[in-house]
C-alpha positions in Angstrom: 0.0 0.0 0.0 1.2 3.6 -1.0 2.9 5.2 1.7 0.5 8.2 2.6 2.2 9.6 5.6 5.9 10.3 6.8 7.1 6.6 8.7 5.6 7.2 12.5 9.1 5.9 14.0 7.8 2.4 15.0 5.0 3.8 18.0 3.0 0.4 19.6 -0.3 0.9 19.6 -2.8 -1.4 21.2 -6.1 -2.4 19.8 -8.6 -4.3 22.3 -11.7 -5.1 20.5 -15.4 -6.9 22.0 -15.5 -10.4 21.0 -17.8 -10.1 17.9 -17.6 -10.6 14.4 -19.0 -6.9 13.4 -16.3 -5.4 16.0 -13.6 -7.3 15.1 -13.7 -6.9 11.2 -13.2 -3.7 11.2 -10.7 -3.2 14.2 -8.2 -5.7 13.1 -8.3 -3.9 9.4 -7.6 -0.9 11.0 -4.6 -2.2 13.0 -3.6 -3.3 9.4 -3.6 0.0 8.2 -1.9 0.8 11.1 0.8 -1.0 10.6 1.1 -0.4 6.9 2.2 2.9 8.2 5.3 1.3 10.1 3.2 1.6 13.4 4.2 -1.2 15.8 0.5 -2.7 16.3 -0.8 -5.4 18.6 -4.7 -6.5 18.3 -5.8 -7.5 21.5 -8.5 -10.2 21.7 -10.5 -11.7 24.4 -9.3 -15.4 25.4 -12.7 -17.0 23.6 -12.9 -14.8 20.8 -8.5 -15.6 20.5 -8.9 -19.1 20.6 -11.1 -19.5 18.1 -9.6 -17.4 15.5 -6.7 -19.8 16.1 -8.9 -22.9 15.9 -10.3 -21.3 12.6 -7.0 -19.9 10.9 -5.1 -23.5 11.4 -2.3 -21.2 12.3 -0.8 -20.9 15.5 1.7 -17.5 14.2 0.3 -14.3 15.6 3.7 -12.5 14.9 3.8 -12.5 11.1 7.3 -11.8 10.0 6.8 -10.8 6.5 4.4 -8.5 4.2 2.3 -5.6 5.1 1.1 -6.8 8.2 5.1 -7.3 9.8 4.7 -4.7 12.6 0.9 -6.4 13.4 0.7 -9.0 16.1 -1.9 -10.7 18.0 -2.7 -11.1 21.2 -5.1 -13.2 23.8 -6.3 -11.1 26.9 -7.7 -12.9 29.7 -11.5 -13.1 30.7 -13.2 -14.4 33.4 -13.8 -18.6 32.4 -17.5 -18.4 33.1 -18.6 -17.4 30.2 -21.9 -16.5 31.0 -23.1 -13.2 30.9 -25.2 -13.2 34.0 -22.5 -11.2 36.1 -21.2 -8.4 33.5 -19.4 -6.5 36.4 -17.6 -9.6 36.9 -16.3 -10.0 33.5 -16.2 -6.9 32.4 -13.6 -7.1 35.8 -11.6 -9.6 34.6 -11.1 -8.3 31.5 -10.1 -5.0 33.0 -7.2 -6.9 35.1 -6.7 -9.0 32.0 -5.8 -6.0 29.5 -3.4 -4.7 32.3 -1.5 -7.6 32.7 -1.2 -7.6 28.6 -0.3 -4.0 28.6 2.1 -4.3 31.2 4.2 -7.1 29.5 4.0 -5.8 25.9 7.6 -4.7 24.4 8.2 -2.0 23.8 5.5 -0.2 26.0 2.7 0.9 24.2 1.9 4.6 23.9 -1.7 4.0 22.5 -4.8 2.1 23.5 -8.1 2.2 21.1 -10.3 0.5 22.5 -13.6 -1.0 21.7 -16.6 1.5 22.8 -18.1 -1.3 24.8 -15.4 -1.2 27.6 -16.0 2.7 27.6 -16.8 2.9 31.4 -13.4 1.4 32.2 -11.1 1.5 29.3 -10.2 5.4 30.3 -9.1 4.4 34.1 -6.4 1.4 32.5 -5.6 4.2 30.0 -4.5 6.5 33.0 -3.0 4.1 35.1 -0.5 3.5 32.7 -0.1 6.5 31.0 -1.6 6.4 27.8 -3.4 8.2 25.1 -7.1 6.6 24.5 -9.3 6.5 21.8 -12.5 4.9 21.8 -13.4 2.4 18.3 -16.9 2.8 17.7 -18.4 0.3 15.2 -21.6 2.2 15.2 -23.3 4.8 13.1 -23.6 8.5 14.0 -27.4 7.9 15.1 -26.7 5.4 17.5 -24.0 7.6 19.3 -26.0 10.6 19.6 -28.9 8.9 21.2 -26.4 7.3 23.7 -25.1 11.3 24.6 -29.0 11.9 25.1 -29.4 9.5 27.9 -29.8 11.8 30.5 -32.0 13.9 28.9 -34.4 11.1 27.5 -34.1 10.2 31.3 -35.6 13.6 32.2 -37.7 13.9 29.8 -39.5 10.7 31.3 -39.2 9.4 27.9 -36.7 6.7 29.1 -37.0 4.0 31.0 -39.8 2.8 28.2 -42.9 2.0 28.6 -45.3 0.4 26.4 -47.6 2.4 24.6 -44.7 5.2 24.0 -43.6 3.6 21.2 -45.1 6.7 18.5 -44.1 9.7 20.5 -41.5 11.7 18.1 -37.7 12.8 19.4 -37.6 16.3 18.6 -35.1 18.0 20.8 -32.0 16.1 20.1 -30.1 18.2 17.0 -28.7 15.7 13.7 -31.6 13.2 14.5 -33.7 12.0 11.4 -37.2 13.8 11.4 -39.5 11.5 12.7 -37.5 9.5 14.7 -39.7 7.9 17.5 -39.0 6.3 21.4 -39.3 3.1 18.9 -36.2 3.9 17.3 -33.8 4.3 20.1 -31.6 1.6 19.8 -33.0 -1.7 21.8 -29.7 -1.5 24.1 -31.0 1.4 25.7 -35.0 0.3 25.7 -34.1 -2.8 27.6 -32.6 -0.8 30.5 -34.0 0.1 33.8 -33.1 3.7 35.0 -30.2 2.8 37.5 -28.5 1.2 34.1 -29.6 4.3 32.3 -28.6 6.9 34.8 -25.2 5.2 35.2 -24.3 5.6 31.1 -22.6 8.6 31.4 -21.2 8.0 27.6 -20.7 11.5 26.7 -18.5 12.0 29.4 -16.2 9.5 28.9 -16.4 10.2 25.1 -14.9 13.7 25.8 -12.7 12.8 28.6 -10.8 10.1 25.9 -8.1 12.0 22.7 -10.4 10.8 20.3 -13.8 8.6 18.9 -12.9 6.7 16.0 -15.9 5.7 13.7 -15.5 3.1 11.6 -18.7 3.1 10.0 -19.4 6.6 9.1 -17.8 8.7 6.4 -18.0 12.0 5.1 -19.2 10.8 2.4 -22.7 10.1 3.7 -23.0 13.8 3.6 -26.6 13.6 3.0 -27.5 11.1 5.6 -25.0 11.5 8.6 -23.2 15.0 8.5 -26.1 16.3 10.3 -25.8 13.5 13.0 -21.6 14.1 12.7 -22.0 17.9 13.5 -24.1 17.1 16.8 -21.4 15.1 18.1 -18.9 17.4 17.3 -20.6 20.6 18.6 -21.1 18.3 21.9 -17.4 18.4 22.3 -16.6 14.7 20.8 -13.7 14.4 18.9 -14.4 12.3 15.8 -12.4 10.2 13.1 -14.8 8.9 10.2 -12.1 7.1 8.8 -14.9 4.6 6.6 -14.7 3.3 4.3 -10.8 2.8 4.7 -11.3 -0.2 6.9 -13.3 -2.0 3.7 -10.6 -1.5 1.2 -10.2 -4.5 -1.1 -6.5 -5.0 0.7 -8.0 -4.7 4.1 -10.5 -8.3 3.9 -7.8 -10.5 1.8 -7.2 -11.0 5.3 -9.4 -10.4 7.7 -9.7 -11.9 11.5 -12.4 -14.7 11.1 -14.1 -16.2 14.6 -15.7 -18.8 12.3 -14.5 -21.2 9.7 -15.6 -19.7 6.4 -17.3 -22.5 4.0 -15.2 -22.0 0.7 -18.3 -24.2 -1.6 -19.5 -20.7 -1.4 -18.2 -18.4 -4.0 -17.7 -22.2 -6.4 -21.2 -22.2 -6.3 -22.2 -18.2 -6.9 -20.0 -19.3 -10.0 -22.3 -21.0 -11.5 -25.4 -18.7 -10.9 -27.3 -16.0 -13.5 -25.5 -12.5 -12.8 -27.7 -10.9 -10.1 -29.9 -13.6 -9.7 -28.7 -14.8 -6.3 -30.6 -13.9 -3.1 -28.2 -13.7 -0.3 -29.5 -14.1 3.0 -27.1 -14.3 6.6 -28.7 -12.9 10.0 -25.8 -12.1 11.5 -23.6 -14.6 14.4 -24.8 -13.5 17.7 -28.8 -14.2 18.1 -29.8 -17.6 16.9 -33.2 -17.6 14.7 -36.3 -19.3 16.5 -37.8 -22.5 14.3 -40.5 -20.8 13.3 -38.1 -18.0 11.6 -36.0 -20.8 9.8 -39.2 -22.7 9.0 -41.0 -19.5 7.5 -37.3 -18.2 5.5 -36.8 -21.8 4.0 -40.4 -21.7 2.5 -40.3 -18.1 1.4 -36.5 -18.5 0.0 -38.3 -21.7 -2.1 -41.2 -19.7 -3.0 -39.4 -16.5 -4.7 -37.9 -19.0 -7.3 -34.9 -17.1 -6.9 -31.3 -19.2 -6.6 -30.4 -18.4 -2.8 -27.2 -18.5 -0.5 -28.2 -18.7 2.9 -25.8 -18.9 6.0 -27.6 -20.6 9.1 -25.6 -19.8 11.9 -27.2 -20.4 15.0 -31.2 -21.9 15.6 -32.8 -21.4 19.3 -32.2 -24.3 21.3 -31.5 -26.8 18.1 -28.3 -28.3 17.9 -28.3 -29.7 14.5 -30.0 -26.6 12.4 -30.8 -28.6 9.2 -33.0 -30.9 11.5 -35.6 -27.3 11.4 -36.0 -27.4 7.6 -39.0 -28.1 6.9 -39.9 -31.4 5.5 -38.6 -31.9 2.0 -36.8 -28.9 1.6 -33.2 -30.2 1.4 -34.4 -32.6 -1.4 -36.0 -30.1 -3.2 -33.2 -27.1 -2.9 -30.3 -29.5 -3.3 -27.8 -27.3 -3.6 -29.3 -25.9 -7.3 -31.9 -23.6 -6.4 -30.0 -23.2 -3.0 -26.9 -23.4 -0.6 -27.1 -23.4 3.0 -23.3 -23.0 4.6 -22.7 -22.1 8.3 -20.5 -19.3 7.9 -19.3 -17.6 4.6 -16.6 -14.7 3.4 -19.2 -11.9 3.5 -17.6 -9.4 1.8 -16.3 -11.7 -1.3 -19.8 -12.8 -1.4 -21.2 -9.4 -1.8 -18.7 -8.4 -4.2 -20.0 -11.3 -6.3 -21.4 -10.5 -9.7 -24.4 -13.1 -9.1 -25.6 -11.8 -6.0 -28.5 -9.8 -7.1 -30.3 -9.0 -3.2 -29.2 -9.3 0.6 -31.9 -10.5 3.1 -30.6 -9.7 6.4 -30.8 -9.0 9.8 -30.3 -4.6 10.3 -27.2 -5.2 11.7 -25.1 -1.5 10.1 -21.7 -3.1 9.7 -23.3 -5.4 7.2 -25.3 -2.5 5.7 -22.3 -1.0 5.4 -20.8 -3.6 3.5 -23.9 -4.2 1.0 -23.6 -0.5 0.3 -19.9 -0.9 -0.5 -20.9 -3.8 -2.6 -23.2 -1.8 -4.0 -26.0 -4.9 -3.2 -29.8 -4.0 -2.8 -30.6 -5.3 0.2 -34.3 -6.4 2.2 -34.1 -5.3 6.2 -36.3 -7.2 8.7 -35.9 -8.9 12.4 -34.1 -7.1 14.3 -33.2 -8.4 17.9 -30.4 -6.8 19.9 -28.0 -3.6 20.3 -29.0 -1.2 17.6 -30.7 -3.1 14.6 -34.1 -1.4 15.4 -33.1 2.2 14.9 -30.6 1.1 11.7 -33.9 -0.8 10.7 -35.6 2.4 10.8 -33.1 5.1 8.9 -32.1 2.9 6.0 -35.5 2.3 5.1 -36.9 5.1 5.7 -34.1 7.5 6.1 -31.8 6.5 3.8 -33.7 4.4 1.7 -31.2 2.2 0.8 -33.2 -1.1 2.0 -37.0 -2.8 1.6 -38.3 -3.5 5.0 -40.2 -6.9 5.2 -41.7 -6.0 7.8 -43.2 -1.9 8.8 -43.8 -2.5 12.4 -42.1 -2.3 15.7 -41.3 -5.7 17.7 -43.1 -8.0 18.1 -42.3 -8.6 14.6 -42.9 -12.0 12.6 -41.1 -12.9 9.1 -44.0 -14.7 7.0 -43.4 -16.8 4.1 -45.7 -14.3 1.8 -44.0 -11.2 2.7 -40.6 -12.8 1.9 -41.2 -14.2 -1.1 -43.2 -10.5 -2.5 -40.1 -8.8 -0.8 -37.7 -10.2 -2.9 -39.3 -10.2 -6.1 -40.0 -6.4 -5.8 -36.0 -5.6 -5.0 -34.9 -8.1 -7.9 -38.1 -7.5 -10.7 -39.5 -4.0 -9.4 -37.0 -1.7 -11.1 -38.7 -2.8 -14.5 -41.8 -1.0 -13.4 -39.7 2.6 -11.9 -41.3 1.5 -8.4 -39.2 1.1 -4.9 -36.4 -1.1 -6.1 -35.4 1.2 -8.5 -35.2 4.1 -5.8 -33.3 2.1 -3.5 -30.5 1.1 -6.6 -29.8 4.2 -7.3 -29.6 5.7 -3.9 -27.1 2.8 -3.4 -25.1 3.7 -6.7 -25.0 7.2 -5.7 -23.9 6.8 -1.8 -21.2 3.7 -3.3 -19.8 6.2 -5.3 -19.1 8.5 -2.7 -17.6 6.2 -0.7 -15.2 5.0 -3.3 -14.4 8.7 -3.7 -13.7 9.3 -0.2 -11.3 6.3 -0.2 -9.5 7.5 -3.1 -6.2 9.8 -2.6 -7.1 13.3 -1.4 -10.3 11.4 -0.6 -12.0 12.6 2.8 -12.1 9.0 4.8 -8.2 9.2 3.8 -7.0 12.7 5.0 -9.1 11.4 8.0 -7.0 8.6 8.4 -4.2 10.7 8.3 -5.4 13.0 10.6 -6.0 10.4 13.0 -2.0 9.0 12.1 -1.0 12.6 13.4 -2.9 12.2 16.4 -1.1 9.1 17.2 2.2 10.9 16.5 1.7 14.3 18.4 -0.7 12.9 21.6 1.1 13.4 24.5 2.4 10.0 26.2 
């Protein structure tokens, strides 16, 4: 990669990322960019989330000695061995103690620690024990940050904790929020608390306390749907670094840190498919889809008559997933009309010429990626952190996606409104309707992106800005 910046004299920075897929992508690429810059880099992982990108990678070297990622190592931090998630204070402890001891041993001393937003309520007190400079790694969107700098005043407001029948009732005192946006659309994370919780998320605070918030989701380039979002963070004193979409540069994924073995039958098979014909359809690696969801996908996937890749990764309280299908399915599919695979390379899938439509779960770092793709893409169930309120703006803010459903939870996925859903985002552009609206709003925000990645692009002098902060913060 061309050198963009003046060689940072070898500074260690530390990356400590949460020990999921959608945070980890696009941390460990950044620590590759890092080090592409002569940056000494270590990516710190939890234990589980280390052990199994070893299991998965058949490669015990986390020192590679050779290449652009030279300076790049990585590293297991310690966590708590119950790994249940009934006592957070207790884990989130151990993992407090276990980045310490890491940080502690690491040669030569680090100067930097970025560190996952998710340890924000800690990560600054390690930072200042030891001396460092911390930046926070947010793998959100703007939307989702603002709301969580809002607490307190959705707290005052009574607005927060929720309660049902509030679901309607518009947001409109927080500046860079979407018009419209509803008490239904603050992300589930925050709808799930009780006010204790709430009252104790003092995010701003520590946001402004830390050198800097790096987003890895948000560019400049969504000028039209995030600057206004952007500016409210930065007029509330957050430092920001919308460095996307540098972190989903072609370089960046020949190599990314996988938790889960990727099936390779998968891109074979999109080989033999009709150009844009393939519906692609994952639900992310967290939240395992009830029977009745798998049930009600597998007979609307069948129905559309579409070829389809679909990536099962998890099914409530079912150990062997294709035991779910319903009865006959497999026969019928057998690998011609469809491919189900437990895990596949995302991003190579995307950037496949067949893949025509992406059925998915509103998770943003896969939006993200569609968009990059250039993919339409079909938004429904959403479960955990944020998916509801990025459910909610790309359909209706960005309109970048078809919603299958147009409620708030309780939500259902039916066979009908499947199959209709994707015939409209494959077959609809021929009559000017919604498909067509939603391609070229894609078209138009992928070619910003690639524009902003480009040399003299903005997500680049970001980056470089972001280099200089590394170079000048005080240590």
């Amino acid at each position: 990669m061309d050198q963009l910046l003046q060689d940072p004299q070898g500074q260690h920075v530390v990356l400590f990322t949460h020990n999921e897929q959608s945070h980890i992508t696009p941390l460990f690429n950044l620590a590759r960019l890092l080090a592409s810059r002569g940056l000494q880099v270590t990516c710190a992982l939890p234990a589980t989330a280390y052990a199994s990108y070893i299991s998965n990678n058949n490669n015990n070297n986390n020192n590679p000695s050779t290449g652009p990622d030279a300076n790049l190592q990585v590293e297991s931090v310690e966590e708590s061995p119950q790994h249940s998630s009934d006592d957070l204070l207790l884990l989130q402890k151990k993992l407090e103690e276990g980045l310490l001891c890491l940080l502690g041993r690491l040669q030569p001393p680090p100067l930097f620690l970025i560190a996952d937003v998710m340890y924000f309520t800690w990560s600054q007190e390690v930072a200042n024990r030891l001396g460092l400079s911390l930046f926070l790694f947010a793998p959100f969107f703007a939307t989702t940050l603002l709301v969580a700098c809002h607490l307190p005043q959705l707290l005052q407001r009574g607005l927060l904790p929720f309660q049902t029948g509030t679901e309607e009732e518009v947001i409109d005192f927080i500046p860079g929020l979407m018009e419209g946006f509803r008490i239904a659309d603050i992300p589930l994370e925050f709808l799930g608390r009780n006010s204790a919780e709430l009252e104790a998320f003092n995010f701003l605070d520590y946001c402004k306390a830390c050198t800097g918030l790096v987003l890895c989701n948000t560019s400049l380039a969504f000028h039209e749907v995030e600057a206004e979002a952007m500016d409210a963070l930065m007029a509330l004193g957050v430092r920001i670094y919308p460095i996307f979409p540098m972190l989903h540069m072609d370089w960046c994924n020949n190599s990314s840190l996988q938790l889960y073995r990727e099936d390779d039958r998968c891109l074979s098979w999109l080989d033999g498919q009709p150009r844009g014909s393939v519906v692609y359809a994952s639900f992310g690696s967290i939240i395992p889809l009830t029977r009745e969801e798998i049930q009600e996908l597998a007979l609307g996937l069948e129905a559309c008559g579409q070829p389809f890749l679909w990536v099962i990764r998890r099914v409530e309280g079912v150990s062997d997933v294709m035991s779910v299908l319903p009865p006959g399915f497999v026969d019928r599919v057998n690998n011609k009309l469809g491919l189900i695979v437990s895990w596949a390379p995302q991003m190579a899938v995307l950037s496949h010429p067949s893949v025509g439509c992406f059925l998915f779960h509103s998770g943003f770092a896969s939006l993200i990626e569609a968009i990059w793709a250039g993919v339409p893409m079909i938004g429904g169930f959403y479960k955990i952190s944020d998916q509801n309120t990025v459910f909610r703006v790309m359909t209706e803010g960005w309109r970048v996606a078809l919603p299958l459903i147009d409620k708030s939870p309780p939500q259902s996925l039916l066979r009908n409104s499947i199959e209709t859903a994707i015939k409209e985002v494959l077959h609809g552009e021929r009559d000017g309707g919604t498909a067509a609206s939603i391609r070229q709003r894609i078209a138009q925000l992928r070619a910003a992106l690639k524009e902003a990645a480009a040399p003299n692009g903005s997500s680049r002098r970001y980056l470089d800005h972001f280099v200089d902060a590394l170079q000048l913060s005080p240590s």
